[in-house]
Backbone atoms as SQL, in Angstrom:
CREATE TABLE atoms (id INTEGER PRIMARY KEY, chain TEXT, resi INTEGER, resn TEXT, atom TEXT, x REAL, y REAL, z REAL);
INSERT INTO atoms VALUES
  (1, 'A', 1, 'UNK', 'N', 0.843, -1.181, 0.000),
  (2, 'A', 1, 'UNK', 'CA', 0.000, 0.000, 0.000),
  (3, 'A', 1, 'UNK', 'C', 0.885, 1.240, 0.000),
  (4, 'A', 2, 'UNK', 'N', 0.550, 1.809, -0.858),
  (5, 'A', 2, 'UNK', 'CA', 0.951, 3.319, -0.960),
  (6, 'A', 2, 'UNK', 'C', 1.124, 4.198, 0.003),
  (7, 'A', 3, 'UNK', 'N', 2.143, 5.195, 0.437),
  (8, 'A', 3, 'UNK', 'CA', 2.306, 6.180, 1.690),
  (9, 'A', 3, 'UNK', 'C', 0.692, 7.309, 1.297),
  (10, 'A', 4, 'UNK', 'N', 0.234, 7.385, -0.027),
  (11, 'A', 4, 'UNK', 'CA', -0.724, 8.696, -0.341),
  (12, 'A', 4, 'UNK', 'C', -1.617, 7.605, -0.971),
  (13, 'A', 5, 'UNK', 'N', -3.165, 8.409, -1.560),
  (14, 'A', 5, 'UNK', 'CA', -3.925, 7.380, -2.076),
  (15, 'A', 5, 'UNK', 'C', -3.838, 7.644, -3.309),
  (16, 'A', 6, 'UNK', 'N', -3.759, 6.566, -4.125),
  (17, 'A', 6, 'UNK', 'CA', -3.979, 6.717, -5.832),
  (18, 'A', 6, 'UNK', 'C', -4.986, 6.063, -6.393),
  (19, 'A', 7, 'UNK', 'N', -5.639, 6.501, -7.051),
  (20, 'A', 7, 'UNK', 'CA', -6.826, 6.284, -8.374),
  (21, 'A', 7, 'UNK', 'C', -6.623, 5.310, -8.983),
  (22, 'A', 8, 'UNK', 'N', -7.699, 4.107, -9.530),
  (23, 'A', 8, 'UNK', 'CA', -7.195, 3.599, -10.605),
  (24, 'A', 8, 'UNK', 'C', -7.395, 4.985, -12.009),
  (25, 'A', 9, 'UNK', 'N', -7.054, 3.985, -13.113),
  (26, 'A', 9, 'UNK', 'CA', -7.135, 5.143, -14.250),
  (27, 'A', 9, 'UNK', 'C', -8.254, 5.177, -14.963),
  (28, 'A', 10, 'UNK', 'N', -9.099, 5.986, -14.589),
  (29, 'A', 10, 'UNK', 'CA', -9.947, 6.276, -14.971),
  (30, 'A', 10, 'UNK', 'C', -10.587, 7.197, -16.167),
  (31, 'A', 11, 'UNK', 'N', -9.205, 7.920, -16.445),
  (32, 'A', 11, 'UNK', 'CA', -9.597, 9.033, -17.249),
  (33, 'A', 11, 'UNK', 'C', -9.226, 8.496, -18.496),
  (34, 'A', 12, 'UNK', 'N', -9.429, 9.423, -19.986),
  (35, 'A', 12, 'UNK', 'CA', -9.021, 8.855, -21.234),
  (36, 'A', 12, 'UNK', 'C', -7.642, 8.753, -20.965),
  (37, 'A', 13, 'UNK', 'N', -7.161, 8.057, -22.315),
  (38, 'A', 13, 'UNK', 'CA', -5.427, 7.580, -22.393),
  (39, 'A', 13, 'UNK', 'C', -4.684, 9.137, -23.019),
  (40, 'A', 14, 'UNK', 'N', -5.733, 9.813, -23.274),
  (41, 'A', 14, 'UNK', 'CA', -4.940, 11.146, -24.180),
  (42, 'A', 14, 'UNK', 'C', -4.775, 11.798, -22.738),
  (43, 'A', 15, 'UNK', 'N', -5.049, 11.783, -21.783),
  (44, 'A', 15, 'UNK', 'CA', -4.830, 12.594, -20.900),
  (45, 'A', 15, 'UNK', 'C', -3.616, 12.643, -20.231),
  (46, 'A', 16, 'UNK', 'N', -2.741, 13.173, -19.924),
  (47, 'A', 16, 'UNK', 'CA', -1.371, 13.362, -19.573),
  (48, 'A', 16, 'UNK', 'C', -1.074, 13.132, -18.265),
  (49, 'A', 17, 'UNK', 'N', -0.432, 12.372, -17.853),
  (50, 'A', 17, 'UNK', 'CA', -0.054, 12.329, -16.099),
  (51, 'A', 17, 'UNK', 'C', 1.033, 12.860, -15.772),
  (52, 'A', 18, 'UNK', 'N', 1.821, 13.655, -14.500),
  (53, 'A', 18, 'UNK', 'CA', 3.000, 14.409, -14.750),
  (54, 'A', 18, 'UNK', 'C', 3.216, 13.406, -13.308),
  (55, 'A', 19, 'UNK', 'N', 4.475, 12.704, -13.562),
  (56, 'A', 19, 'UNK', 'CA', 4.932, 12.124, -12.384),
  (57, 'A', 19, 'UNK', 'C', 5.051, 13.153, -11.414),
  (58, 'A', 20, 'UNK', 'N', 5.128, 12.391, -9.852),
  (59, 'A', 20, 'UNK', 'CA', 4.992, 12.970, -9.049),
  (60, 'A', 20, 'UNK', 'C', 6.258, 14.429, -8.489),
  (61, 'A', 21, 'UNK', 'N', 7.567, 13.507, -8.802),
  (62, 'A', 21, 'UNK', 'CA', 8.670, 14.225, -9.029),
  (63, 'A', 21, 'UNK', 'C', 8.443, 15.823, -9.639),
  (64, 'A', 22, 'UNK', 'N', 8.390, 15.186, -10.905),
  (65, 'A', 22, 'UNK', 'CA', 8.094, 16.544, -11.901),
  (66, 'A', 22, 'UNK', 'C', 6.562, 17.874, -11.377),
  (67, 'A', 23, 'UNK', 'N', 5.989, 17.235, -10.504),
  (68, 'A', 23, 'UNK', 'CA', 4.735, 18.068, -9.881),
  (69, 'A', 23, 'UNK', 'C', 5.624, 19.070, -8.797),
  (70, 'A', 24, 'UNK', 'N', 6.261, 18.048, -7.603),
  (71, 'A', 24, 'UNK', 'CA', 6.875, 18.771, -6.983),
  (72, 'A', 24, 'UNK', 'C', 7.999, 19.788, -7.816),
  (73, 'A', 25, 'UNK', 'N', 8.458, 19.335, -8.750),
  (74, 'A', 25, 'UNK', 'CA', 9.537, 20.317, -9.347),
  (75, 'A', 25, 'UNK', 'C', 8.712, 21.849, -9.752),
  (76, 'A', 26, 'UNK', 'N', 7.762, 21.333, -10.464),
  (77, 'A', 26, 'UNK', 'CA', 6.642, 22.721, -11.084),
  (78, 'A', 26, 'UNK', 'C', 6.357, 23.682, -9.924),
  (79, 'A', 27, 'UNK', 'N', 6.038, 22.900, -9.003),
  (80, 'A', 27, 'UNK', 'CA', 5.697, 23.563, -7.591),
  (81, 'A', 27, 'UNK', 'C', 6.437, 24.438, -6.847),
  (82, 'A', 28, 'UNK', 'N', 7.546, 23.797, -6.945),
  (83, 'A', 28, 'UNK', 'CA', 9.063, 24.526, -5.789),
  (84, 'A', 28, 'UNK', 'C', 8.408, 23.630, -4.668),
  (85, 'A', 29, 'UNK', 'N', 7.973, 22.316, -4.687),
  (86, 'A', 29, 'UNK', 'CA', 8.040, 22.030, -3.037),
  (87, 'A', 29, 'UNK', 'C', 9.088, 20.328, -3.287),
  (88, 'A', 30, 'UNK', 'N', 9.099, 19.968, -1.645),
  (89, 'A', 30, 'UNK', 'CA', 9.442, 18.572, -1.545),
  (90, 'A', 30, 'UNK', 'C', 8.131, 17.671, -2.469),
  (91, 'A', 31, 'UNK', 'N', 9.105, 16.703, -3.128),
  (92, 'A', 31, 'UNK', 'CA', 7.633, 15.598, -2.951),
  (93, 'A', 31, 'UNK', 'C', 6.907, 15.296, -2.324),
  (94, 'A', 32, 'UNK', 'N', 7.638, 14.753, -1.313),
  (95, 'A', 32, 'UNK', 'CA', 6.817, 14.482, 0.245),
  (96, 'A', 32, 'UNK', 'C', 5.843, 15.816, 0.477),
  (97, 'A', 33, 'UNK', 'N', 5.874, 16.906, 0.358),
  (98, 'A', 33, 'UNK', 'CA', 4.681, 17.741, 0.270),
  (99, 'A', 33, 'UNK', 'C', 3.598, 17.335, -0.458),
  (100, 'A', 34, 'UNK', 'N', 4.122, 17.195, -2.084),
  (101, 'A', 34, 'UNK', 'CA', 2.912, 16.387, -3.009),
  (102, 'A', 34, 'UNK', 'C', 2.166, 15.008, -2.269),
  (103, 'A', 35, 'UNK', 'N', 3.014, 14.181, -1.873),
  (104, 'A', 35, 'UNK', 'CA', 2.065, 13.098, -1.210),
  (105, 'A', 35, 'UNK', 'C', 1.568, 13.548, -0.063),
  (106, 'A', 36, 'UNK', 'N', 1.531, 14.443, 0.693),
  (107, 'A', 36, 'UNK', 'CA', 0.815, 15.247, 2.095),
  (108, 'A', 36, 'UNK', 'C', -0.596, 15.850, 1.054),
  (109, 'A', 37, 'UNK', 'N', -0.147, 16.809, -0.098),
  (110, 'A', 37, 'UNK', 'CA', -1.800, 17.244, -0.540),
  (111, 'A', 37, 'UNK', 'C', -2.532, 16.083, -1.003),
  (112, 'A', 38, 'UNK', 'N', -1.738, 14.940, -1.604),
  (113, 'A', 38, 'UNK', 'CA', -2.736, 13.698, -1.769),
  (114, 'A', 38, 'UNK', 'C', -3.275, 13.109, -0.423),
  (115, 'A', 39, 'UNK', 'N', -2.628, 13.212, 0.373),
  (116, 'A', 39, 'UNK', 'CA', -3.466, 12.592, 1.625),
  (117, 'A', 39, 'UNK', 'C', -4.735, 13.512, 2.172),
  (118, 'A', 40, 'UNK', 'N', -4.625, 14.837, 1.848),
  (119, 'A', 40, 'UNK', 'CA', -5.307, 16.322, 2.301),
  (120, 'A', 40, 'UNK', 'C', -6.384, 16.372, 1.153),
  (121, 'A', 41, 'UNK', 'N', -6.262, 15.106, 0.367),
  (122, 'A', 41, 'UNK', 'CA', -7.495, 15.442, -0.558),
  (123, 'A', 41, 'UNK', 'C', -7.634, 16.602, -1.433),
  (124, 'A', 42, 'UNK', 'N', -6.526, 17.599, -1.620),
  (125, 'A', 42, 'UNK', 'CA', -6.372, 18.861, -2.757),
  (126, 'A', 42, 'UNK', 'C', -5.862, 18.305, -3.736),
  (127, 'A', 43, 'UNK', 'N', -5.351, 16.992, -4.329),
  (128, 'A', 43, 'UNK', 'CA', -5.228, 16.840, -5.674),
  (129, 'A', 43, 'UNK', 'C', -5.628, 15.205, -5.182),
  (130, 'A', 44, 'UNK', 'N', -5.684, 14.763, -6.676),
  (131, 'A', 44, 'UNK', 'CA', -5.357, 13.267, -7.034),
  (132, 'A', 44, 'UNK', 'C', -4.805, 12.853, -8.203),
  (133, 'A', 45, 'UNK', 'N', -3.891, 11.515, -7.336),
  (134, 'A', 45, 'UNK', 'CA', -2.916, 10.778, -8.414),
  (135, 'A', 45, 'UNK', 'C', -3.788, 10.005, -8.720),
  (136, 'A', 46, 'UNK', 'N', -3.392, 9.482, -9.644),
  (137, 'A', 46, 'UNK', 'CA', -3.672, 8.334, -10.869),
  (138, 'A', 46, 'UNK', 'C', -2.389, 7.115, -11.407),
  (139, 'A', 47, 'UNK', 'N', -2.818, 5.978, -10.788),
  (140, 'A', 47, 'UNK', 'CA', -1.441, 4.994, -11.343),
  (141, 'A', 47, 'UNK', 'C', -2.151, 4.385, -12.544),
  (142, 'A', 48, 'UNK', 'N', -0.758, 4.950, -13.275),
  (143, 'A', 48, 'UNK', 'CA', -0.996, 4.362, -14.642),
  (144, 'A', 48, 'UNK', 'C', 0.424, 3.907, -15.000),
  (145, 'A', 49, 'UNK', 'N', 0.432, 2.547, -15.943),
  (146, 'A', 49, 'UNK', 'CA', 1.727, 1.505, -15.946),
  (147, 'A', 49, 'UNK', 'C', 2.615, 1.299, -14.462),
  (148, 'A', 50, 'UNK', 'N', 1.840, 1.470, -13.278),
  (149, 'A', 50, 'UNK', 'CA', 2.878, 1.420, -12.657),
  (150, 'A', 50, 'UNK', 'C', 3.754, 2.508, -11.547),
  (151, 'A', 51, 'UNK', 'N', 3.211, 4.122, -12.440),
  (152, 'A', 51, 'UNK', 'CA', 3.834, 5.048, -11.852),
  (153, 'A', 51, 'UNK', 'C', 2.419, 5.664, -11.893),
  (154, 'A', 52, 'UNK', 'N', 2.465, 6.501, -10.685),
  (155, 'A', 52, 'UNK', 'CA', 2.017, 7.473, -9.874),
  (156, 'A', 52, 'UNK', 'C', 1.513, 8.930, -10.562),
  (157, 'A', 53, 'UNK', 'N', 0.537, 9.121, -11.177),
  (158, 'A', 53, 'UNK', 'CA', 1.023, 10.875, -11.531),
  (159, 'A', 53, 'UNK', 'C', 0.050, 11.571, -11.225),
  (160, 'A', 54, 'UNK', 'N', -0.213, 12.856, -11.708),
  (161, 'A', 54, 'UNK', 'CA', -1.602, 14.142, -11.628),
  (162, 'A', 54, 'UNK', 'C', -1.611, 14.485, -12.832),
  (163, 'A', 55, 'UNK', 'N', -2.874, 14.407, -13.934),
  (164, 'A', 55, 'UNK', 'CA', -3.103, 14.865, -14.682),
  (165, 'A', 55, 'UNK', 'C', -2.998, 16.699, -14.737),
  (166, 'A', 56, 'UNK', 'N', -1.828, 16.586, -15.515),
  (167, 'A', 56, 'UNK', 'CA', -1.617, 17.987, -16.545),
  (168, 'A', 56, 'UNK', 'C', -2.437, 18.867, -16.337),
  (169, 'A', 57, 'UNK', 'N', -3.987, 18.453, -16.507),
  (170, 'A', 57, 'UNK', 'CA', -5.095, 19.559, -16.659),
  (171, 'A', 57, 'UNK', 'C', -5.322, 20.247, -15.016),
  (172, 'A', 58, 'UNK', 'N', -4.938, 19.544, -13.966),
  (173, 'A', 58, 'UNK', 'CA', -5.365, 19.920, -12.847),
  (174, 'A', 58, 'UNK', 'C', -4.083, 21.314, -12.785),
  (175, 'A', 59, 'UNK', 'N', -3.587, 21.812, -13.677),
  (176, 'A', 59, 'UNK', 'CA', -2.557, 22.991, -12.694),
  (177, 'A', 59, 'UNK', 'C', -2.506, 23.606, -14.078),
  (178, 'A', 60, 'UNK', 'N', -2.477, 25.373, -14.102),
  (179, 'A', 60, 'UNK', 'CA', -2.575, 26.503, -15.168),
  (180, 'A', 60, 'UNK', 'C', -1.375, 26.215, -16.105),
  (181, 'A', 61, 'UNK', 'N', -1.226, 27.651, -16.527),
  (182, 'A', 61, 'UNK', 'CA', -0.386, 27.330, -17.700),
  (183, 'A', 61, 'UNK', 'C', 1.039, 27.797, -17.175),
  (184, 'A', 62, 'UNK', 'N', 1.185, 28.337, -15.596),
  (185, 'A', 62, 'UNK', 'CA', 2.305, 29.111, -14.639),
  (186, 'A', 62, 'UNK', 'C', 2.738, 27.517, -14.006),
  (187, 'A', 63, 'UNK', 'N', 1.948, 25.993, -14.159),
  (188, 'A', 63, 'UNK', 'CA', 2.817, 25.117, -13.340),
  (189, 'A', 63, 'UNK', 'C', 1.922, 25.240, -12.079),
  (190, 'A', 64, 'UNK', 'N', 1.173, 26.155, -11.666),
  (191, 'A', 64, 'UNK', 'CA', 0.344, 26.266, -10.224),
  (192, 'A', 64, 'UNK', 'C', -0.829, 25.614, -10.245),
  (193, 'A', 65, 'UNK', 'N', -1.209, 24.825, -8.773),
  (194, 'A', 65, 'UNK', 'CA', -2.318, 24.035, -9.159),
  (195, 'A', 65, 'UNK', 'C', -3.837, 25.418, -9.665),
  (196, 'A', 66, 'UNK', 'N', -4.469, 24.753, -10.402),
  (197, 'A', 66, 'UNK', 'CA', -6.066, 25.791, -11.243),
  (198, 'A', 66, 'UNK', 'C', -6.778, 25.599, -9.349),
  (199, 'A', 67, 'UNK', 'N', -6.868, 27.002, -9.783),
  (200, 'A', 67, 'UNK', 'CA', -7.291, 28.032, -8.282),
  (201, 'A', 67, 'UNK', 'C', -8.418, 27.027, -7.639),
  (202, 'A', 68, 'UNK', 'N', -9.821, 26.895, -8.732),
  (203, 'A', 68, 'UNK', 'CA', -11.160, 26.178, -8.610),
  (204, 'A', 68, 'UNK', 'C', -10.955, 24.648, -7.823),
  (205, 'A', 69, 'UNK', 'N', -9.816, 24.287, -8.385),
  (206, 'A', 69, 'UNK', 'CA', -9.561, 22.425, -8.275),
  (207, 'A', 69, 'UNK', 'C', -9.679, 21.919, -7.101),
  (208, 'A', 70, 'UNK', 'N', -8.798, 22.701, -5.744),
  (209, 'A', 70, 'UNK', 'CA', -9.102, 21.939, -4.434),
  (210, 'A', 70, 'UNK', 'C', -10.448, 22.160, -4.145),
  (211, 'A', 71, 'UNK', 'N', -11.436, 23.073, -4.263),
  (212, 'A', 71, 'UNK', 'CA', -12.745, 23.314, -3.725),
  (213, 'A', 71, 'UNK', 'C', -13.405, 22.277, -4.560),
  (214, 'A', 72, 'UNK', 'N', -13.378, 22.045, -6.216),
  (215, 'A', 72, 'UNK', 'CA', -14.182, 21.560, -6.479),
  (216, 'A', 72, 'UNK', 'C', -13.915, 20.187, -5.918),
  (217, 'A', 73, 'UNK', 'N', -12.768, 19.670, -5.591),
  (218, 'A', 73, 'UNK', 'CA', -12.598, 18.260, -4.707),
  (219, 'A', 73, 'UNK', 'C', -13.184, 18.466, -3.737),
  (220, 'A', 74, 'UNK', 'N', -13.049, 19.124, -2.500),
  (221, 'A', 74, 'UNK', 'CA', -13.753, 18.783, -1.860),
  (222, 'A', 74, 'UNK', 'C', -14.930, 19.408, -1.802),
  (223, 'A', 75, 'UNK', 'N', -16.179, 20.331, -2.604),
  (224, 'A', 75, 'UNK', 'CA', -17.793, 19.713, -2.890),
  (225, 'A', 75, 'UNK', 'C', -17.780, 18.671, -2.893),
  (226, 'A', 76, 'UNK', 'N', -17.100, 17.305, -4.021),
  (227, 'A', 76, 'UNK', 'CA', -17.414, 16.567, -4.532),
  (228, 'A', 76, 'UNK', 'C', -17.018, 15.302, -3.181),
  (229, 'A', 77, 'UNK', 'N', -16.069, 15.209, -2.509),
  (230, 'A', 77, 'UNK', 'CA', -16.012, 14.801, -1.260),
  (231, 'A', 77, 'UNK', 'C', -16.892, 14.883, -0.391),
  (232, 'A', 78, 'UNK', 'N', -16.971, 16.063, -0.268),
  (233, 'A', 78, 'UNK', 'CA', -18.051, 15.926, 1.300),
  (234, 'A', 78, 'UNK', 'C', -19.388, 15.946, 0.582),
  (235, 'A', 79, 'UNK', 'N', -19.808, 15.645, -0.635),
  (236, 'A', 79, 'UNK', 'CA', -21.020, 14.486, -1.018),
  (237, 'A', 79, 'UNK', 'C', -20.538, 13.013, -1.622),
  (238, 'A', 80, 'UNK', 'N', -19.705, 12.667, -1.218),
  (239, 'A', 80, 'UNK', 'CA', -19.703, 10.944, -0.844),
  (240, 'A', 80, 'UNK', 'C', -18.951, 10.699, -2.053),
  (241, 'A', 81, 'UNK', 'N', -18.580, 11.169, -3.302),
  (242, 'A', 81, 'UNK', 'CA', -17.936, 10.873, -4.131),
  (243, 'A', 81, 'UNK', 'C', -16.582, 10.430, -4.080),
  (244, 'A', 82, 'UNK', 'N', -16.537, 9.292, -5.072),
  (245, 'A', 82, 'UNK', 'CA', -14.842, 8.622, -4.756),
  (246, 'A', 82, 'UNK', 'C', -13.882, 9.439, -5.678),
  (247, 'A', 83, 'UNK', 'N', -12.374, 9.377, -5.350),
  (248, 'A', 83, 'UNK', 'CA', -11.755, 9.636, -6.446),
  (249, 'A', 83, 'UNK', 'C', -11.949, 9.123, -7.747),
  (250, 'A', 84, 'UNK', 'N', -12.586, 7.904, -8.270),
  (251, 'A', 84, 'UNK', 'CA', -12.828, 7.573, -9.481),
  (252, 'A', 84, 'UNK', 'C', -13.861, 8.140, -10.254),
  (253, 'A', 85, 'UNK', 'N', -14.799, 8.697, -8.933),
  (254, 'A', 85, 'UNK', 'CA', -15.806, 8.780, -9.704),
  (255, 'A', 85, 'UNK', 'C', -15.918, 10.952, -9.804),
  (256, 'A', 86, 'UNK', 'N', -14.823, 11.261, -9.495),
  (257, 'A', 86, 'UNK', 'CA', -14.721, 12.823, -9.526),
  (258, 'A', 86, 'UNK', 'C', -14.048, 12.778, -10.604),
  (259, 'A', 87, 'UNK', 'N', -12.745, 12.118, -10.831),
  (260, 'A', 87, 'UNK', 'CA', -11.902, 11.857, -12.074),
  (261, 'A', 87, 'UNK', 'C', -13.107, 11.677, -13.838),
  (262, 'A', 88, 'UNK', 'N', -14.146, 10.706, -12.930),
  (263, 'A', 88, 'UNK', 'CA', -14.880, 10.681, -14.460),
  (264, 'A', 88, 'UNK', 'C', -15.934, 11.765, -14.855),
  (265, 'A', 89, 'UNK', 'N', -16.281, 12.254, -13.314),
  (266, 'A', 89, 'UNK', 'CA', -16.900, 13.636, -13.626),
  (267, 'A', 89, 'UNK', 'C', -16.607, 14.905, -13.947),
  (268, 'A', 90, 'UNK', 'N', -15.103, 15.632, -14.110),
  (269, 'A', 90, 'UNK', 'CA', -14.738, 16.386, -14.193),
  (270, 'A', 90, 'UNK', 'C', -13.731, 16.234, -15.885),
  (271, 'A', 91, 'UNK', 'N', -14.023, 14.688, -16.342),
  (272, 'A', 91, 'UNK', 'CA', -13.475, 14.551, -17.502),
  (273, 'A', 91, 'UNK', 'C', -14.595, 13.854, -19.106),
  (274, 'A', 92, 'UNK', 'N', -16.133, 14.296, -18.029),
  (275, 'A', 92, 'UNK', 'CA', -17.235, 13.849, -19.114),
  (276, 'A', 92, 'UNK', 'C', -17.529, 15.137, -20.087),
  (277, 'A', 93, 'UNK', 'N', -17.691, 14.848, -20.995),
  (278, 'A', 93, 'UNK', 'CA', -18.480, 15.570, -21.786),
  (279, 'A', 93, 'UNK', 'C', -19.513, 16.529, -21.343),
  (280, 'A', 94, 'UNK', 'N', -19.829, 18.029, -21.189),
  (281, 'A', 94, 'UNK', 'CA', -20.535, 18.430, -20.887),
  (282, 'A', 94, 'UNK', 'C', -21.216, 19.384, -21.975),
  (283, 'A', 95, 'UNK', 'N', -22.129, 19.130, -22.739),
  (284, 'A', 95, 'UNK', 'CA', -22.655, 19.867, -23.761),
  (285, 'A', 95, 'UNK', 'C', -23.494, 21.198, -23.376),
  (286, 'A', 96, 'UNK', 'N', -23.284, 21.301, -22.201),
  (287, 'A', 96, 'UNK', 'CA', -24.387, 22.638, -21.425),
  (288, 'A', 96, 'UNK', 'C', -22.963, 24.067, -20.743),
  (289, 'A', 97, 'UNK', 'N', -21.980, 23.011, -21.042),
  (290, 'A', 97, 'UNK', 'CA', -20.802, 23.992, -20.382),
  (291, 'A', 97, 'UNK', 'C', -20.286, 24.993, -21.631),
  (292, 'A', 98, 'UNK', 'N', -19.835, 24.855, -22.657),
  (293, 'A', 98, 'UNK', 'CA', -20.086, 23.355, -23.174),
  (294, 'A', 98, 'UNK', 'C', -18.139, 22.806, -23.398),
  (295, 'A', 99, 'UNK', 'N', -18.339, 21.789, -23.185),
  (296, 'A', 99, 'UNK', 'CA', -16.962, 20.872, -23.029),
  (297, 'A', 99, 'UNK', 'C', -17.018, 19.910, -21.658),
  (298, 'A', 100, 'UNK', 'N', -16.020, 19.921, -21.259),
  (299, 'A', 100, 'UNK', 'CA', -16.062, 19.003, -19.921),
  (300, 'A', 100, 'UNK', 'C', -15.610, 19.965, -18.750),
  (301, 'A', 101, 'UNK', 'N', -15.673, 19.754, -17.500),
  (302, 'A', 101, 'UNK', 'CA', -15.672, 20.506, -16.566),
  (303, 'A', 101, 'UNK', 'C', -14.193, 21.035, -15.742),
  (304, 'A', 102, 'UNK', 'N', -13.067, 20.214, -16.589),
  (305, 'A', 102, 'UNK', 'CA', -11.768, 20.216, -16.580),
  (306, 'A', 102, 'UNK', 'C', -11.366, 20.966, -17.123),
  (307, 'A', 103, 'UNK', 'N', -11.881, 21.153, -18.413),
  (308, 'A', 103, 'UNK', 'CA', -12.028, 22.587, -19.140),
  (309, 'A', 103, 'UNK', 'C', -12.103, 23.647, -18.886),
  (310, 'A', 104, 'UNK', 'N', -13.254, 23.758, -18.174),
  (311, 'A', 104, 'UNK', 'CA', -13.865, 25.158, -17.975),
  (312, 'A', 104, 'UNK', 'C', -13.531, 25.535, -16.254),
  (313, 'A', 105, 'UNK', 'N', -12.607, 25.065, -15.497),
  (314, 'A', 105, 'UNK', 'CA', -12.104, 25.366, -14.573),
  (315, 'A', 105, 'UNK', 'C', -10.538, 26.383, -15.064),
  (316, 'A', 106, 'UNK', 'N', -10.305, 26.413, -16.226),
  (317, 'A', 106, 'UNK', 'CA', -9.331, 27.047, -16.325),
  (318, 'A', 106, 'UNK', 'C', -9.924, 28.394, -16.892),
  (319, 'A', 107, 'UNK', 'N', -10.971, 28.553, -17.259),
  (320, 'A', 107, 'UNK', 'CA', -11.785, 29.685, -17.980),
  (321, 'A', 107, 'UNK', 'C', -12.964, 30.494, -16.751),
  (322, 'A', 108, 'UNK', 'N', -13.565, 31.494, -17.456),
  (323, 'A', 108, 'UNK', 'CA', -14.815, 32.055, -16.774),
  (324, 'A', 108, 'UNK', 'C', -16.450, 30.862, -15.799),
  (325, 'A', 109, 'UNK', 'N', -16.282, 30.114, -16.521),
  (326, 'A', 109, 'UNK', 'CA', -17.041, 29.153, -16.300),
  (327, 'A', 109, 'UNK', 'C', -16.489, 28.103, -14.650),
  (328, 'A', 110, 'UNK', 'N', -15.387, 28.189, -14.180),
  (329, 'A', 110, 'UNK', 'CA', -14.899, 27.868, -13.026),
  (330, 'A', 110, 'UNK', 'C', -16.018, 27.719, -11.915),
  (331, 'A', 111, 'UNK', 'N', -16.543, 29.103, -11.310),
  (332, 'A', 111, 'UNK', 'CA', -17.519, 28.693, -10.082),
  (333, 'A', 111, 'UNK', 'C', -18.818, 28.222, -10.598),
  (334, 'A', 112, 'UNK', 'N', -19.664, 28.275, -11.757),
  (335, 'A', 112, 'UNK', 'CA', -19.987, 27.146, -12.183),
  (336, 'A', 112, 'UNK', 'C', -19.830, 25.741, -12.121),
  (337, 'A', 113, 'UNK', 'N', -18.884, 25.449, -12.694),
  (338, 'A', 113, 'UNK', 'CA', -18.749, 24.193, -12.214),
  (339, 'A', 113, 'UNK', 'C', -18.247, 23.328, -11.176),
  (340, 'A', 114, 'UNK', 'N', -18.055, 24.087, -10.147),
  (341, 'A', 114, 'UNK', 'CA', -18.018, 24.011, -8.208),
  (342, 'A', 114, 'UNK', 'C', -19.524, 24.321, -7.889),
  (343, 'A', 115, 'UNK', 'N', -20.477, 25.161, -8.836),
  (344, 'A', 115, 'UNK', 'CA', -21.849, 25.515, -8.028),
  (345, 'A', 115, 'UNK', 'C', -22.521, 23.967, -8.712),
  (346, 'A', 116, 'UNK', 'N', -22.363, 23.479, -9.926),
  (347, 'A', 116, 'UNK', 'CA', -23.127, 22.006, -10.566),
  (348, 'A', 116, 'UNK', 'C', -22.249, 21.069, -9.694),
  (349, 'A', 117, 'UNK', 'N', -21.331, 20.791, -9.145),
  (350, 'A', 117, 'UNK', 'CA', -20.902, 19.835, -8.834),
  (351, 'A', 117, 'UNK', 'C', -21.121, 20.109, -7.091),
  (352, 'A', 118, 'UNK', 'N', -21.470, 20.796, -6.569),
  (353, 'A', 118, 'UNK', 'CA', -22.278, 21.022, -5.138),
  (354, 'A', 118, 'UNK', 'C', -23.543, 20.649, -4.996),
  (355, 'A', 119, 'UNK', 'N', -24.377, 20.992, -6.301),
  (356, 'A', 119, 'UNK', 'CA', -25.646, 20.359, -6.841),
  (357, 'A', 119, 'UNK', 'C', -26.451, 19.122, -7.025),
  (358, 'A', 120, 'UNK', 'N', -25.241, 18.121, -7.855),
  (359, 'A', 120, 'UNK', 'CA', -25.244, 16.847, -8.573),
  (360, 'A', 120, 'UNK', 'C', -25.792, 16.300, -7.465),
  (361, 'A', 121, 'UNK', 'N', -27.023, 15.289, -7.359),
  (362, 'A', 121, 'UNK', 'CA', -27.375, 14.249, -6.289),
  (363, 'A', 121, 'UNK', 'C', -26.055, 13.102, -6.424),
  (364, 'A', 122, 'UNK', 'N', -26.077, 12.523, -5.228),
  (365, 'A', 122, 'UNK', 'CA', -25.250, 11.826, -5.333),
  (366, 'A', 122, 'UNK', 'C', -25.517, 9.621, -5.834);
């Protein structure tokens, strides 16, 4: 068992994982910090082949995690949702946004999709 919790992979294969290393590097912190916010529930890894990572889309175009991302984790937490199943909600198709909600956390549309995902029955 893992020191932090990881995801299976849930998301598409086009989606990019940035090992954990390389997160802390973007960051300026220790790793061991990165596996402390995975335990703190502000991001999630994803093991895929083996290694550990955070999809690309969760942090701007400065390397910093996207402002919206820890809140919209935890809405989606403290209504009962697993990491697998936030991973597939924040990477579905949303034709009302319109795109997916991974998307539009980097754009105007952000507290939107923290106010639908506070919403969603569970």
């Amino acid at each position: 068992m893992s020191a932090f919790p990881c995801s299976d992979d849930v998301v598409p294969e086009s989606v990019t994982l940035l090992p954990l290393p390389d997160v802390a590097e973007n960051l300026g912190i220790a790793v061991t910090r990165v596996h402390q916010m995975l335990r703190d529930h502000q991001l999630i890894a994803i093991r895929r082949g083996g290694i550990a990572g955070i999809p690309k889309d969760f942090f701007d175009s400065s390397g910093a995690v996207a402002k919206p991302l820890t809140g919209l984790i935890t809405v989606m937490r403290d209504a009962k949702y697993t990491n697998e199943e936030i991973l597939e909600w924040i990477y579905a198709e949303d034709d009302t946004l319109p795109g997916r909600p991974i998307d539009a956390i980097h754009g105007p549309l952000a507290r939107e999709v923290v106010r639908r995902a506070a919403a969603e029955p569970f």
